[in-house]
C-alpha positions as CSV (number, residue, x, y, z in Angstrom):
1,X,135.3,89.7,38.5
2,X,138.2,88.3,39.9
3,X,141.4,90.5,40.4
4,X,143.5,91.2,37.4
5,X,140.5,91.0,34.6
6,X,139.2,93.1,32.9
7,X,135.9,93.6,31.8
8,X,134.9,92.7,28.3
9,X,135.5,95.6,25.6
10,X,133.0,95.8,22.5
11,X,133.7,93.5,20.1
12,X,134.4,96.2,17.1
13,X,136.1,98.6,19.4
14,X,139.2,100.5,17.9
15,X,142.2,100.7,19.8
16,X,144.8,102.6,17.1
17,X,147.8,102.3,19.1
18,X,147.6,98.9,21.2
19,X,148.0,99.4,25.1
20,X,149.9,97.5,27.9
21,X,152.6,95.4,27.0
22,X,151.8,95.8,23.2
23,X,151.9,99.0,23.1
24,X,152.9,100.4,19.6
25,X,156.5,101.8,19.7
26,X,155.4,104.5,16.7
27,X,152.2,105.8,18.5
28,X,154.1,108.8,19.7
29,X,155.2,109.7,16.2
30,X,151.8,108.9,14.5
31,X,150.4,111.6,16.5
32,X,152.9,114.1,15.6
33,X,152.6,113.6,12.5
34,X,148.9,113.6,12.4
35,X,148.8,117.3,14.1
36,X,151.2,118.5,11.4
37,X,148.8,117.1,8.5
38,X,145.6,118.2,9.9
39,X,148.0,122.1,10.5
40,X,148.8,122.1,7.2
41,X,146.0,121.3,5.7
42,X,144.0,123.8,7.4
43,X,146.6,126.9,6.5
44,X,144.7,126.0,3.0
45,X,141.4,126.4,4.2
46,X,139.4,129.9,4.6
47,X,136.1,131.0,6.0
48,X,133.3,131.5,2.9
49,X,132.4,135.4,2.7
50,X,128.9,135.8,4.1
51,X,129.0,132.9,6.6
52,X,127.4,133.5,10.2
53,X,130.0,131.8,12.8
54,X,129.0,132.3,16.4
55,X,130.0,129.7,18.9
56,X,127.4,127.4,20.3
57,X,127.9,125.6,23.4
58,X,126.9,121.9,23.2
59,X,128.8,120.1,26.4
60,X,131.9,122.0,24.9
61,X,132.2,125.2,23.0
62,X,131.9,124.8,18.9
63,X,131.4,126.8,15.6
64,X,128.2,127.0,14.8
65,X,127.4,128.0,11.2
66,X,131.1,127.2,9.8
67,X,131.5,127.4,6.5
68,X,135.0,126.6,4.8
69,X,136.5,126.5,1.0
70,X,139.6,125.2,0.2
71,X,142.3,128.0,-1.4
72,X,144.7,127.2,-3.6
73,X,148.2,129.1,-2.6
């Protein structure tokens, strides 16, 4: 490969924002906003009574045996 390419990505690759030169001026905001979705959405969500959550470690550290309901408030 000659200096300056790259090497061919997969042809149904997602890249949400862009990069380089067309880089999306919004991608900072999009990501904001997504955190303060996925925060409020889970203030509305709590554990089921009787569920068994331990952590299991699986290349990183994750609930094992999480169960959640929805609660309307």
């Amino acid at each position: 490969m000659a200096a300056g390419e790259c090497a061919p990505g997969h042809a149904k690759a997602l890249v949400p924002f862009g990069g380089g030169v067309r880089k999306c001026a919004g991608d900072g905001f999009a990501m904001s906003e997504a955190t303060l979705v996925l925060a409020s959405i889970l203030t509305r969500l709590d554990t089921v009574p009787g569920s068994d959550v331990r952590l299991a470690a699986y290349g990183a550290l994750q609930p094992e045996g999480l169960r959640l309901r929805a609660v309307a408030r």
